[in-house]
Predicted model as a PDB file, atoms N, CA, C, CB and O in Angstrom, pLDDT in the B-factor column:
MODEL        1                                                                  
ATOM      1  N   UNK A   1    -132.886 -88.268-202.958  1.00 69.00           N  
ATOM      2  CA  UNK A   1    -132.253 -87.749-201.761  1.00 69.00           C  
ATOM      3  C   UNK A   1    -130.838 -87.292-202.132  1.00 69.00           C  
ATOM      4  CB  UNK A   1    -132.228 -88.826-200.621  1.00 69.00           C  
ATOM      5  O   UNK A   1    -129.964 -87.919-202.730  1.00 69.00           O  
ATOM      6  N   UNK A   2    -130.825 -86.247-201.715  1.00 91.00           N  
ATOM      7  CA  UNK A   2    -129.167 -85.769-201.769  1.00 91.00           C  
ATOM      8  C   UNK A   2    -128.492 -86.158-201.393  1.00 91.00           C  
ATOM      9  CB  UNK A   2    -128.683 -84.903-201.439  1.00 91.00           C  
ATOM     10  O   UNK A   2    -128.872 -86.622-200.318  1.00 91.00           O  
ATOM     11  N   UNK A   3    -127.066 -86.429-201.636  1.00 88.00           N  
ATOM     12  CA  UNK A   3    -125.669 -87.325-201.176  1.00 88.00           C  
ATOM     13  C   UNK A   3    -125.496 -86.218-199.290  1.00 88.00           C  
ATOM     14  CB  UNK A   3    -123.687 -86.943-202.926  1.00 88.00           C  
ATOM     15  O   UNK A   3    -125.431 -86.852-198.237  1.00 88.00           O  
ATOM     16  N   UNK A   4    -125.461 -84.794-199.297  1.00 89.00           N  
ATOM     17  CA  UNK A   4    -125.436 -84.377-198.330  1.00 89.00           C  
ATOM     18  C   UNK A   4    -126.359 -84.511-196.867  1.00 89.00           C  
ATOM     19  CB  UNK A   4    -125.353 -83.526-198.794  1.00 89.00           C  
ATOM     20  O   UNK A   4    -125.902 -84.573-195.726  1.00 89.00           O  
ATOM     21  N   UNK A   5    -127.875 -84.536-197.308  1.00 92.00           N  
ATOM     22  CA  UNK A   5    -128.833 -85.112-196.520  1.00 92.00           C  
ATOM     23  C   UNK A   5    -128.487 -86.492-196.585  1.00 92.00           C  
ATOM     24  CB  UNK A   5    -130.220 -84.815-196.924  1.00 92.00           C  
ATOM     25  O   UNK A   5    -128.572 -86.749-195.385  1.00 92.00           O  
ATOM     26  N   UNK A   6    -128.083 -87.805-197.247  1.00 90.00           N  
ATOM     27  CA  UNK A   6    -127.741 -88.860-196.807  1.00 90.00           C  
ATOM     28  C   UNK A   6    -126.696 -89.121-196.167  1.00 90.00           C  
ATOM     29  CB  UNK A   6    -127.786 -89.460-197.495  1.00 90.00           C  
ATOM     30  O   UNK A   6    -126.772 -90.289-195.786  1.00 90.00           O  
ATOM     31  N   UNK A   7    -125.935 -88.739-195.908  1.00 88.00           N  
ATOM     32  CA  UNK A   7    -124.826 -88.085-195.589  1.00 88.00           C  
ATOM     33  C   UNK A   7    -124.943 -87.732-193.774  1.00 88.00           C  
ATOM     34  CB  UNK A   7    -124.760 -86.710-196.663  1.00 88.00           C  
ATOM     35  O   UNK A   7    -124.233 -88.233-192.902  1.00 88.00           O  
ATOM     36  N   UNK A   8    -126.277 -86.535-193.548  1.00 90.00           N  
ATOM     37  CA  UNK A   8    -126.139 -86.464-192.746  1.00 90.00           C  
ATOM     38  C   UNK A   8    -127.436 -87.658-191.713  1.00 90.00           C  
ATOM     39  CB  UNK A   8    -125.961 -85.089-192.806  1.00 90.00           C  
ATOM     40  O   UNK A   8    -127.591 -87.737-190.494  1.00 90.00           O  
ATOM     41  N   UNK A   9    -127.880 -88.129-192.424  1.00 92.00           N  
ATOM     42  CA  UNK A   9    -128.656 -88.859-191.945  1.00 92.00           C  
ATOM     43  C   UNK A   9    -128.204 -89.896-191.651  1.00 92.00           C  
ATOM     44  CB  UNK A   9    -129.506 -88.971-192.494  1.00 92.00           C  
ATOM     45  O   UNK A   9    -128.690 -90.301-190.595  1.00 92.00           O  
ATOM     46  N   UNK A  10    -127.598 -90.449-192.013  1.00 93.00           N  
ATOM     47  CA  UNK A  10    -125.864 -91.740-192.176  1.00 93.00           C  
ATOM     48  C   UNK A  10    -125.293 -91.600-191.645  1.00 93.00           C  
ATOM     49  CB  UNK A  10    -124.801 -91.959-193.128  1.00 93.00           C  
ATOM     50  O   UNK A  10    -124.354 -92.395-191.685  1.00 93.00           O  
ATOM     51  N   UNK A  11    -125.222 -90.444-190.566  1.00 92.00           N  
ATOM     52  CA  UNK A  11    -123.697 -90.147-189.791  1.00 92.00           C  
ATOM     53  C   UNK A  11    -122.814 -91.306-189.154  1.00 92.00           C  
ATOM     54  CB  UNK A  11    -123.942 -89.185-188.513  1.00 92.00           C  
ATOM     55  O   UNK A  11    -121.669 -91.699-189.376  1.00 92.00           O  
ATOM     56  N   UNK A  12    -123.766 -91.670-188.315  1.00 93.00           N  
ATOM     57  CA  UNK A  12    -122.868 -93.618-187.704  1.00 93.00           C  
ATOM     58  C   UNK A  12    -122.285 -94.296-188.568  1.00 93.00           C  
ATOM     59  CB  UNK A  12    -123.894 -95.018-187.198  1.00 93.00           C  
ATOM     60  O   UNK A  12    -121.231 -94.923-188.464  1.00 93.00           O  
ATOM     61  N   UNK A  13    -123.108 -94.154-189.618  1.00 94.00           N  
ATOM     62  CA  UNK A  13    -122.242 -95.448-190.482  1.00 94.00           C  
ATOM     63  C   UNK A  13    -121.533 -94.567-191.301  1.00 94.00           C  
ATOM     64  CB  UNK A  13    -123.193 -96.716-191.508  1.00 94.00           C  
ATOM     65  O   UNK A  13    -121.720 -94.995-192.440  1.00 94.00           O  
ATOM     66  N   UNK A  14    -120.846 -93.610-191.356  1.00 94.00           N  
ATOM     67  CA  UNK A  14    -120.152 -92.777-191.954  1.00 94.00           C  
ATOM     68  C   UNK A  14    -119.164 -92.762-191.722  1.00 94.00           C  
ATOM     69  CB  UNK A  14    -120.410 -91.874-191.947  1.00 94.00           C  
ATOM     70  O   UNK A  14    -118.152 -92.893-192.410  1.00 94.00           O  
ATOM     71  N   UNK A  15    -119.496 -92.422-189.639  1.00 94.00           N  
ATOM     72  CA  UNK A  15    -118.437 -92.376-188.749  1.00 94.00           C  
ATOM     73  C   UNK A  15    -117.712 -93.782-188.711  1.00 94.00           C  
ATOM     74  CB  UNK A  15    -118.957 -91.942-187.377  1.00 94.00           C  
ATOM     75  O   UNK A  15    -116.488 -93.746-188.585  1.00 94.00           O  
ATOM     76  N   UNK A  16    -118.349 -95.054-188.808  1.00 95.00           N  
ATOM     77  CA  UNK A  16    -117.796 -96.267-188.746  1.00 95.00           C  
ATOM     78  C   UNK A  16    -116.888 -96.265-190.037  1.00 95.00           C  
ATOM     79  CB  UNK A  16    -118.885 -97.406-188.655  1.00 95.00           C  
ATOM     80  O   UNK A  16    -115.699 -96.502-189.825  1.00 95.00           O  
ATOM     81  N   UNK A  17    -117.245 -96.048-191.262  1.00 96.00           N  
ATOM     82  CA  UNK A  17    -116.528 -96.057-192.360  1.00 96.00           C  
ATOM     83  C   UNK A  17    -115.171 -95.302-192.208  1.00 96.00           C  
ATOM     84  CB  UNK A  17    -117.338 -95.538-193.388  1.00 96.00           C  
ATOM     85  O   UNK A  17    -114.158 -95.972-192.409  1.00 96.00           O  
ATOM     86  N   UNK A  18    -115.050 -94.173-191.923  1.00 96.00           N  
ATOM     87  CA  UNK A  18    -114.029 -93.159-191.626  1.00 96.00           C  
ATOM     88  C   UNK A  18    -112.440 -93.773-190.413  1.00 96.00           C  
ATOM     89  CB  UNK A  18    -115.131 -91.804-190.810  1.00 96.00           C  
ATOM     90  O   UNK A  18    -111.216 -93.644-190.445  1.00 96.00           O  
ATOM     91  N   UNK A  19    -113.425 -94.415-189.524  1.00 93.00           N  
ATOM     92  CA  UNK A  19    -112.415 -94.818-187.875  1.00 93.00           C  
ATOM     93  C   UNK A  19    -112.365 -96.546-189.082  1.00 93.00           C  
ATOM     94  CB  UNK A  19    -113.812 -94.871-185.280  1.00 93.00           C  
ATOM     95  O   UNK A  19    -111.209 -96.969-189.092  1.00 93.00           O  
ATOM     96  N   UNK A  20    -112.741 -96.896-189.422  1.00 95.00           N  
ATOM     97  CA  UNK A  20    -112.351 -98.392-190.300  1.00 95.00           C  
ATOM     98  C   UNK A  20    -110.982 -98.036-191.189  1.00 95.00           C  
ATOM     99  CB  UNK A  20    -113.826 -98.935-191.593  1.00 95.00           C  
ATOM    100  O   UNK A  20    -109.909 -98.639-191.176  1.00 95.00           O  
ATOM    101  N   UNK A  21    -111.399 -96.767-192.028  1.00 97.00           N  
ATOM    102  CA  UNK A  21    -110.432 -96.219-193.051  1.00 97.00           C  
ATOM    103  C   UNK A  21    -108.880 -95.736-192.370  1.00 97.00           C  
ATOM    104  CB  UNK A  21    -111.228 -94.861-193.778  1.00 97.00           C  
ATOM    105  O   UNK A  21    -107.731 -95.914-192.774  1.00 97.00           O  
ATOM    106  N   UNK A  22    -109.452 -95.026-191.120  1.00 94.00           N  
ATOM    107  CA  UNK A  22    -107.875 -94.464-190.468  1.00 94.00           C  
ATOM    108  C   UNK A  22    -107.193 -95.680-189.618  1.00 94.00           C  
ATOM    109  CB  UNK A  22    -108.089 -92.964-189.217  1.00 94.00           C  
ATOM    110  O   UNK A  22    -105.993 -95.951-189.590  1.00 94.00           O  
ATOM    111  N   UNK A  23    -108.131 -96.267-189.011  1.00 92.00           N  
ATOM    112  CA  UNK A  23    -107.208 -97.408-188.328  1.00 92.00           C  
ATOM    113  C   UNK A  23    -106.708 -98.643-189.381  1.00 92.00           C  
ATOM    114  CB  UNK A  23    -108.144 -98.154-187.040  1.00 92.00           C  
ATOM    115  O   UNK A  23    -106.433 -99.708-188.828  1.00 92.00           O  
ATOM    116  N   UNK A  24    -106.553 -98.570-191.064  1.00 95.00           N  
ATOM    117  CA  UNK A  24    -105.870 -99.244-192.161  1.00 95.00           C  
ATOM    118  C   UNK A  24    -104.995 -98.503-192.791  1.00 95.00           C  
ATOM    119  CB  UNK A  24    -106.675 -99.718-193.082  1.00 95.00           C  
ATOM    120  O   UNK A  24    -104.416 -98.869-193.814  1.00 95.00           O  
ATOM    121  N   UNK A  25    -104.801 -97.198-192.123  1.00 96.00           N  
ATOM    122  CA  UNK A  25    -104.179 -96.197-192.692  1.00 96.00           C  
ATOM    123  C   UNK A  25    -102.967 -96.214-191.841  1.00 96.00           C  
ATOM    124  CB  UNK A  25    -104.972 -94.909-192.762  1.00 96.00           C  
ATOM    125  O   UNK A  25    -101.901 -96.276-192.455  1.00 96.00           O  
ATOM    126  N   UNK A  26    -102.908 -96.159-190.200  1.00 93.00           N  
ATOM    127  CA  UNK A  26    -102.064 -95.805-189.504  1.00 93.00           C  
ATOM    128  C   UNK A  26    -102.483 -96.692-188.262  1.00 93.00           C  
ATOM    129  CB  UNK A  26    -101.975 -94.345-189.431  1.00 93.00           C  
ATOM    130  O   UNK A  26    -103.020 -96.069-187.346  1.00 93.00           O  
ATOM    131  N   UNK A  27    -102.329 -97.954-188.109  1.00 91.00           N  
ATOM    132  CA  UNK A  27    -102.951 -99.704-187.373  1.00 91.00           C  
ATOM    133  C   UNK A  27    -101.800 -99.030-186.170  1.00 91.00           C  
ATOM    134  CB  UNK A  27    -102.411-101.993-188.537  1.00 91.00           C  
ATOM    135  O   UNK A  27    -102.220 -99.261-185.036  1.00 91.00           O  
ATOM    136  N   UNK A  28    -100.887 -98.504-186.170  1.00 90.00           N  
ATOM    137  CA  UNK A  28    -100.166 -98.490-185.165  1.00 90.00           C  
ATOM    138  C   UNK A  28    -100.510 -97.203-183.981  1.00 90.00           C  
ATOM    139  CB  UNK A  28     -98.826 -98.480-185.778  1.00 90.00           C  
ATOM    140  O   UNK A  28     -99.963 -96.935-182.911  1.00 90.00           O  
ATOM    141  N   UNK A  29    -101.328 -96.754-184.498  1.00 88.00           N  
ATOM    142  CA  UNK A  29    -101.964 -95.867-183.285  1.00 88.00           C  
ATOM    143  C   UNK A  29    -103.118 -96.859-182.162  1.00 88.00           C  
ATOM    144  CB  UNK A  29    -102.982 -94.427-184.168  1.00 88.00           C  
ATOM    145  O   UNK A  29    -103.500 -96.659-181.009  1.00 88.00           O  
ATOM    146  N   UNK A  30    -103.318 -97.646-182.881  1.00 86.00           N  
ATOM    147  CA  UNK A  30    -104.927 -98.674-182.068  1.00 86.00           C  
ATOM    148  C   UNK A  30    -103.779-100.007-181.274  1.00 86.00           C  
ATOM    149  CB  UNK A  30    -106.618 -99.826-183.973  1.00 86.00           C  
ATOM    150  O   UNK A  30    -104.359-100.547-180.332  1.00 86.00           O  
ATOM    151  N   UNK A  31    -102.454-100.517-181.497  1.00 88.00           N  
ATOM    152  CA  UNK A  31    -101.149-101.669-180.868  1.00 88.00           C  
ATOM    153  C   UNK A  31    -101.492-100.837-178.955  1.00 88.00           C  
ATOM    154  CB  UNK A  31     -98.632-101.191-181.948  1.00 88.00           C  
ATOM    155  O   UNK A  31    -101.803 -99.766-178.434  1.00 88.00           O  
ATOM    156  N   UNK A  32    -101.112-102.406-178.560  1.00 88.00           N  
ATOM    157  CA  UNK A  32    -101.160-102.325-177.298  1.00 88.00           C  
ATOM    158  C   UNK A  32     -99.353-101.377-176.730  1.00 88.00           C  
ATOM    159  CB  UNK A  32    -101.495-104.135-176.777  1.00 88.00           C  
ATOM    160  O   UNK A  32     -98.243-101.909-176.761  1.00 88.00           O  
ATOM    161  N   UNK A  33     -99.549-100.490-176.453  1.00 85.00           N  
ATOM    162  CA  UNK A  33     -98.403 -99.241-175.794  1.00 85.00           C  
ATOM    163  C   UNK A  33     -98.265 -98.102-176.583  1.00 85.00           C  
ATOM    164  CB  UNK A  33     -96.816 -99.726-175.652  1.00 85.00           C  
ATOM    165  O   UNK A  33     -97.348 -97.285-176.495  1.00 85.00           O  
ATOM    166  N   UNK A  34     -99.283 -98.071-177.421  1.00 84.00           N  
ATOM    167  CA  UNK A  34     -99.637 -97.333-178.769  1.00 84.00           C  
ATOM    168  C   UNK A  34    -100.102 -95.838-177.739  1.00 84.00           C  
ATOM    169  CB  UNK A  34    -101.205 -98.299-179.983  1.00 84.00           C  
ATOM    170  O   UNK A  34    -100.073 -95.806-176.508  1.00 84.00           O  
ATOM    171  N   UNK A  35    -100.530 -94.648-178.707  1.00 86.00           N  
ATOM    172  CA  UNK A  35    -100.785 -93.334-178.021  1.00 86.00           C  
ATOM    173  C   UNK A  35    -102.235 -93.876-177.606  1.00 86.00           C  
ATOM    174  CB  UNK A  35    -100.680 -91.775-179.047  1.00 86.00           C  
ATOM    175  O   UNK A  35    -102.152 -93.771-176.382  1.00 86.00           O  
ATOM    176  N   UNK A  36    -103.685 -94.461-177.898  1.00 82.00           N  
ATOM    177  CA  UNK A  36    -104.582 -94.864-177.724  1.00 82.00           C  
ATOM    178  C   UNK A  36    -104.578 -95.482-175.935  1.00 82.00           C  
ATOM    179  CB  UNK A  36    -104.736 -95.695-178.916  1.00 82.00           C  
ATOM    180  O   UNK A  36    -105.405 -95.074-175.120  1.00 82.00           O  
ATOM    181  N   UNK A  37    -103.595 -96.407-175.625  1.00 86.00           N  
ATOM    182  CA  UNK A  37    -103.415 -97.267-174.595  1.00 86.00           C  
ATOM    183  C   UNK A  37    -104.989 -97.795-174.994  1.00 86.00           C  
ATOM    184  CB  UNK A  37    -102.979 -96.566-172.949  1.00 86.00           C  
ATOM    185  O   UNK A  37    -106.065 -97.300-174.659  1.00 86.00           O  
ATOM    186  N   UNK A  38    -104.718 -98.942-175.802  1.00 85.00           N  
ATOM    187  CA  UNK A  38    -105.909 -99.629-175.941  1.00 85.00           C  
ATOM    188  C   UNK A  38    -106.359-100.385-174.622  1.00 85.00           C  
ATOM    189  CB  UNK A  38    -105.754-100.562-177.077  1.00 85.00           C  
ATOM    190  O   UNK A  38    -107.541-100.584-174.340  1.00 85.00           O  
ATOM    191  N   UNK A  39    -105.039-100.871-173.673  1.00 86.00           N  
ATOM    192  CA  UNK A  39    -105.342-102.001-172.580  1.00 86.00           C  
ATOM    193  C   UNK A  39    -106.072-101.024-171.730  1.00 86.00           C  
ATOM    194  CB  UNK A  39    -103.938-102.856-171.765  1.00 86.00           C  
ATOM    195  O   UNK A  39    -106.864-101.679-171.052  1.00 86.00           O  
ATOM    196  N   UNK A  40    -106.166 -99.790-171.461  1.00 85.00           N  
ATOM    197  CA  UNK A  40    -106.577 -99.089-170.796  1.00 85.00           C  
ATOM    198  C   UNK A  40    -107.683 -98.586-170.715  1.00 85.00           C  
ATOM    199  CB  UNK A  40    -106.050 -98.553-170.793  1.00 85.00           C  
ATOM    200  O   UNK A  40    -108.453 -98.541-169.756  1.00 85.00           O  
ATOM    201  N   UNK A  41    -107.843 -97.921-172.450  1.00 83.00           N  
ATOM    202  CA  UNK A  41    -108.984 -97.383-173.122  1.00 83.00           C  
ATOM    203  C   UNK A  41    -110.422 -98.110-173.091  1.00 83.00           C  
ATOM    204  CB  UNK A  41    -108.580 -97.267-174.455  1.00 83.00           C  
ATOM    205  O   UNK A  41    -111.531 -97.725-172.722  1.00 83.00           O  
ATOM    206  N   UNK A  42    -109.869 -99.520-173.720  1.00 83.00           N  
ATOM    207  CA  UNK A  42    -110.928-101.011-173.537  1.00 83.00           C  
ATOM    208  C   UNK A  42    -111.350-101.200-172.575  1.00 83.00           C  
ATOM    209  CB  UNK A  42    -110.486-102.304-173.703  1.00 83.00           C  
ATOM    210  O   UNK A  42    -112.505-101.080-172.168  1.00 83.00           O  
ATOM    211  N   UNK A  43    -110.218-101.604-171.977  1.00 84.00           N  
ATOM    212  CA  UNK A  43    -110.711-102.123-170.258  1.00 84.00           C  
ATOM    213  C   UNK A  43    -111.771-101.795-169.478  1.00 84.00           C  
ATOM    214  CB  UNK A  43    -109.852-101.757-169.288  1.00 84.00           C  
ATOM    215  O   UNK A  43    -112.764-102.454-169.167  1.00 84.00           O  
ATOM    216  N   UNK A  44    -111.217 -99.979-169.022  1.00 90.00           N  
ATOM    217  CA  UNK A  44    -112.097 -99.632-168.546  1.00 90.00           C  
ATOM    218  C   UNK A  44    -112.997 -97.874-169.008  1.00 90.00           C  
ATOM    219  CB  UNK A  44    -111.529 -99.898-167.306  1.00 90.00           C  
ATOM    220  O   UNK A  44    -114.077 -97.494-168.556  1.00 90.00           O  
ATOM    221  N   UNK A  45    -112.316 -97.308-169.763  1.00 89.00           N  
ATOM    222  CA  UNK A  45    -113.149 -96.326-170.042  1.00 89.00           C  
ATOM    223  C   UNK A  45    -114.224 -96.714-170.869  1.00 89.00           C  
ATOM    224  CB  UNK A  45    -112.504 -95.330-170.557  1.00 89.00           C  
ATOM    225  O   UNK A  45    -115.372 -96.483-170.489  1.00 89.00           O  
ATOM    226  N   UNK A  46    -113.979 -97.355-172.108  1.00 88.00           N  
ATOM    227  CA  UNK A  46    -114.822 -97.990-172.868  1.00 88.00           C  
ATOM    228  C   UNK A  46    -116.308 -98.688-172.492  1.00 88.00           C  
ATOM    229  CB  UNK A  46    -114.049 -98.816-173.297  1.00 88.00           C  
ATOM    230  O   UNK A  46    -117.405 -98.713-173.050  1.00 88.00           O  
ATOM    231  N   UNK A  47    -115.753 -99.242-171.245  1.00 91.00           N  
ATOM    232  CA  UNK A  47    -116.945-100.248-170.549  1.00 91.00           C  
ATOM    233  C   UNK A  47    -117.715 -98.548-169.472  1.00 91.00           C  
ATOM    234  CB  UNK A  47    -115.886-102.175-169.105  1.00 91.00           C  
ATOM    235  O   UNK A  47    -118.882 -98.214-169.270  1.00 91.00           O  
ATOM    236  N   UNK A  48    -116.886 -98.142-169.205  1.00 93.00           N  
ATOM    237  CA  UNK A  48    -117.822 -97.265-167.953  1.00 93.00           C  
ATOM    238  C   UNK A  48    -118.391 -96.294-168.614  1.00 93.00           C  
ATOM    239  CB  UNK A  48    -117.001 -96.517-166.647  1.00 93.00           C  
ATOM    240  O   UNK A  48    -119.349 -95.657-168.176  1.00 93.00           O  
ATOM    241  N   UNK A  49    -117.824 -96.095-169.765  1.00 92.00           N  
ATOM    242  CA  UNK A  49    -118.734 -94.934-170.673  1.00 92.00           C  
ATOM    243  C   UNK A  49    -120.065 -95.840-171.245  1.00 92.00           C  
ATOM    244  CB  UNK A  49    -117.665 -94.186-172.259  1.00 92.00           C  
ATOM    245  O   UNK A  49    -121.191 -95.346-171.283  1.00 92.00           O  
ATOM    246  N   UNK A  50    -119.844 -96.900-171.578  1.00 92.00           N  
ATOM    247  CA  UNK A  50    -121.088 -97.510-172.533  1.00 92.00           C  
ATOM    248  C   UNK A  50    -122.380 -97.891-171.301  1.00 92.00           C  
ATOM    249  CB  UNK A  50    -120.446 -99.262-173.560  1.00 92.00           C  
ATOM    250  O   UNK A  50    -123.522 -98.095-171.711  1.00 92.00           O  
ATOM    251  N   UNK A  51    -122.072 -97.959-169.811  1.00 93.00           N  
ATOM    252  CA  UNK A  51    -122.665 -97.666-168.725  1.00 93.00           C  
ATOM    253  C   UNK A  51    -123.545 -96.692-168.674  1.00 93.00           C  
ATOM    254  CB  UNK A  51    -121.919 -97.488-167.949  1.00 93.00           C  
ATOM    255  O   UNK A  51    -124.774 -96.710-168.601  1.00 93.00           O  
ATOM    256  N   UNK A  52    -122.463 -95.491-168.737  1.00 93.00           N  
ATOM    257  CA  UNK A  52    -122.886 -93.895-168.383  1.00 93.00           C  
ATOM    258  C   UNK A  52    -124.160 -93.820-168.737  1.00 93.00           C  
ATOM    259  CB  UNK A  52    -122.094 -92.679-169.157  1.00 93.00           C  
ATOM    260  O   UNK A  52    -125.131 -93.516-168.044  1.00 93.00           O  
ATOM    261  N   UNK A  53    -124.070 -94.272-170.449  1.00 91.00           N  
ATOM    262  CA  UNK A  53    -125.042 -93.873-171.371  1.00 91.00           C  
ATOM    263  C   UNK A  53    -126.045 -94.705-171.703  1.00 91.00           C  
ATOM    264  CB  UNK A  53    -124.528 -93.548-172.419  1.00 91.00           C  
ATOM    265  O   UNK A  53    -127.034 -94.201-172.236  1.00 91.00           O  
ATOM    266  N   UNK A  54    -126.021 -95.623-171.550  1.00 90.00           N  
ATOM    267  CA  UNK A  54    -127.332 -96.314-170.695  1.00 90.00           C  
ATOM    268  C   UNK A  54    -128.097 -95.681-169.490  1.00 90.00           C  
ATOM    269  CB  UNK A  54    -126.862 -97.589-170.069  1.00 90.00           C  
ATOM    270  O   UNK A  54    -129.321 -95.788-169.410  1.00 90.00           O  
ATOM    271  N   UNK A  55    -127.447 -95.101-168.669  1.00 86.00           N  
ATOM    272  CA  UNK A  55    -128.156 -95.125-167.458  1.00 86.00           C  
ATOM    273  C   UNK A  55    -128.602 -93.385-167.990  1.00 86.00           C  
ATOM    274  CB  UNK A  55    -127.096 -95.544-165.757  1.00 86.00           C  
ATOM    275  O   UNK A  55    -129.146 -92.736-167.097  1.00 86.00           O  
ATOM    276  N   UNK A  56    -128.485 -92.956-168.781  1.00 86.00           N  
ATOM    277  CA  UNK A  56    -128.563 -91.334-168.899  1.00 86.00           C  
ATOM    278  C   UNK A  56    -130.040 -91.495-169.664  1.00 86.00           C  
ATOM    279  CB  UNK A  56    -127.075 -90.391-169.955  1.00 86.00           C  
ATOM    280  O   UNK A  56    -131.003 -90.729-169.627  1.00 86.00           O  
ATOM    281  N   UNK A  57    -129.850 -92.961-170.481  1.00 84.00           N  
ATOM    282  CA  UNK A  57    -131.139 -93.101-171.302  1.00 84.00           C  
ATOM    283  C   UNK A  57    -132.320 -93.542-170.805  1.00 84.00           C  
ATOM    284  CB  UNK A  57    -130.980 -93.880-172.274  1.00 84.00           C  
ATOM    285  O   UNK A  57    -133.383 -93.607-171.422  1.00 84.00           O  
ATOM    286  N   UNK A  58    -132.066 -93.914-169.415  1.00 80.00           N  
ATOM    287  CA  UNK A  58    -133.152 -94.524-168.325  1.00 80.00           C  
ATOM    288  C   UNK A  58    -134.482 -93.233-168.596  1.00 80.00           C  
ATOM    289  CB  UNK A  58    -132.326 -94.552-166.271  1.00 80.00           C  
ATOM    290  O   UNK A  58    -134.266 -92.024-168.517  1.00 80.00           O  
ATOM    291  N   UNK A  59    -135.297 -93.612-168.791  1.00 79.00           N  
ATOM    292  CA  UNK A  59    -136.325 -92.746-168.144  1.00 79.00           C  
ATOM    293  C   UNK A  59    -136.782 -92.447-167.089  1.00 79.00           C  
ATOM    294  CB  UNK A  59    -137.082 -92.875-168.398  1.00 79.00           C  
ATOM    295  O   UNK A  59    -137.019 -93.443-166.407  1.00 79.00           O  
ATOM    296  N   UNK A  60    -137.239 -90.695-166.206  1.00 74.00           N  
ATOM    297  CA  UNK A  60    -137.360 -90.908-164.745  1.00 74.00           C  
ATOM    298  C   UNK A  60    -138.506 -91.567-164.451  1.00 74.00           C  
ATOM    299  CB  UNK A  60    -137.333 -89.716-163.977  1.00 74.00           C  
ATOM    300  O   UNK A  60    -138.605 -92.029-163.314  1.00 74.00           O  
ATOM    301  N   UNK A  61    -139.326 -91.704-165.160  1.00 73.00           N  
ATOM    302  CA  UNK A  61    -140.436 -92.712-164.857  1.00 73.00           C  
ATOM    303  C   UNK A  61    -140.251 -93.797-164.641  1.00 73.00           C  
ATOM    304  CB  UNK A  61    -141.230 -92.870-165.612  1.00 73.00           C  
ATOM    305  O   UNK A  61    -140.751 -94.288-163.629  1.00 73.00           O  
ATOM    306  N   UNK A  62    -139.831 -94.211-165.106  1.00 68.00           N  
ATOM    307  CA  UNK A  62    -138.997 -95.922-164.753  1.00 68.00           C  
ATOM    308  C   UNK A  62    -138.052 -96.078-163.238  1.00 68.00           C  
ATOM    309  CB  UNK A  62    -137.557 -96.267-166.237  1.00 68.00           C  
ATOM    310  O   UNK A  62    -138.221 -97.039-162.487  1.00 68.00           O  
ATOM    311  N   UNK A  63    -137.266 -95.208-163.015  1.00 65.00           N  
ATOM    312  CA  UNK A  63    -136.633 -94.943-161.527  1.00 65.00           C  
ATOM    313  C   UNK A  63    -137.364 -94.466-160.716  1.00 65.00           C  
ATOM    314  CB  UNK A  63    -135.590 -94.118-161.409  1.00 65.00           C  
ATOM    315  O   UNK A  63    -137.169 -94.953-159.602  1.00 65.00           O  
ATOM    316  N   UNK A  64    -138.229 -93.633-160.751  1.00 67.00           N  
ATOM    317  CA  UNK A  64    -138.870 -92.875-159.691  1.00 67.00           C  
ATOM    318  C   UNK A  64    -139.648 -94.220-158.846  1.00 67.00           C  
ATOM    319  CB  UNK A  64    -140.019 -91.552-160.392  1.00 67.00           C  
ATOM    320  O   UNK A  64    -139.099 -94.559-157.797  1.00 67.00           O  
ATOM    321  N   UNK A  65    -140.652 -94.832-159.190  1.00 64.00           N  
ATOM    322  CA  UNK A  65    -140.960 -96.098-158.385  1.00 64.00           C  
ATOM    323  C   UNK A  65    -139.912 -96.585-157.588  1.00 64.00           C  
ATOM    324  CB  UNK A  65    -141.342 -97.189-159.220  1.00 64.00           C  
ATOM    325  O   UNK A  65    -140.284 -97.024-156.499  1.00 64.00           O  
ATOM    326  N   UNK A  66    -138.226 -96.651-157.913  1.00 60.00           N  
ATOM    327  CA  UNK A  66    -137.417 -97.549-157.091  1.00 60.00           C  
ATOM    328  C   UNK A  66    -137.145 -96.375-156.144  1.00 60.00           C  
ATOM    329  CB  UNK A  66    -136.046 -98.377-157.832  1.00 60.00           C  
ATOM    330  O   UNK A  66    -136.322 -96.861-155.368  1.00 60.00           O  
ATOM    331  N   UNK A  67    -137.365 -95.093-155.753  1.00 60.00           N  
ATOM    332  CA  UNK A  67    -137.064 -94.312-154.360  1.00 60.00           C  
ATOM    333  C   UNK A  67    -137.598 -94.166-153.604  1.00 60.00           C  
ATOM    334  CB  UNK A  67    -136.830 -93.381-154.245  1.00 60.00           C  
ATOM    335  O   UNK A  67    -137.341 -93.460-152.629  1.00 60.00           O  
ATOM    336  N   UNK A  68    -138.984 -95.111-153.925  1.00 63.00           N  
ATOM    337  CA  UNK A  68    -140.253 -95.337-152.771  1.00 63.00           C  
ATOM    338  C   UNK A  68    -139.982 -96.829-152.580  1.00 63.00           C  
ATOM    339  CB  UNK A  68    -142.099 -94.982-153.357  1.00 63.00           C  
ATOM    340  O   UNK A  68    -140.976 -97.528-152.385  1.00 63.00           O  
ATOM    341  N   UNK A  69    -139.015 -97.305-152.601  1.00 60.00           N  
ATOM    342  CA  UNK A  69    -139.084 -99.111-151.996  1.00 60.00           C  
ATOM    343  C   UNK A  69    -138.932 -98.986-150.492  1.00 60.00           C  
ATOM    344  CB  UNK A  69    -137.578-100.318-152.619  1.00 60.00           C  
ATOM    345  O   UNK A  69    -138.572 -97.900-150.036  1.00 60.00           O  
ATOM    346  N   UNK A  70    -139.159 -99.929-149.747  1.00 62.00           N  
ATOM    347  CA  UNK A  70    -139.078 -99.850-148.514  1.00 62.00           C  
ATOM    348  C   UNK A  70    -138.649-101.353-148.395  1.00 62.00           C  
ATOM    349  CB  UNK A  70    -140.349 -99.294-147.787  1.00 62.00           C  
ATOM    350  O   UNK A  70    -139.309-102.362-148.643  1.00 62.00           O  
ATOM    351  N   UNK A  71    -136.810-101.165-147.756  1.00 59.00           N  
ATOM    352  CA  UNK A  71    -136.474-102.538-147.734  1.00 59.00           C  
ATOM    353  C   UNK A  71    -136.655-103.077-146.275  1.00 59.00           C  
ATOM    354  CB  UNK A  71    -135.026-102.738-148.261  1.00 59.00           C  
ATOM    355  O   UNK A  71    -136.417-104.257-146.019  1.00 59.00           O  
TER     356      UNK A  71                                                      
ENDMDL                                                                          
END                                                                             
């Protein structure tokens, strides 16, 4: 296998390697009042995005049954 096809097949753990490498490079961009606003970023975008994308991965087959409930 080629370093480029592994490469692109690897992308996550590529991408993890890379954001590991820059945040040991320059730690003061990720500090709490930092350009990031980690207290902010964490808190709540972080959590409502990892939501989003769950619920985007729902299948409509799986929801469609819950718009016929009758409470």
């Amino acid at each position: 296998m080629r370093l480029a096809e592994r490469l692109r097949k690897d992308w996550f753990l590529v991408g993890i390697v890379v954001a590991i490498a820059a945040a040991k490079l320059r730690p003061s961009v990720g500090v709490n009042g930092g350009p990031l606003k980690p207290e902010i970023t964490v808190s709540y975008i972080a959590v409502a995005t990892i939501f989003f994308n769950s619920g985007l991965s729902l299948k409509t087959e799986v929801l469609s049954p819950m718009g016929h409930t009758k409470i």
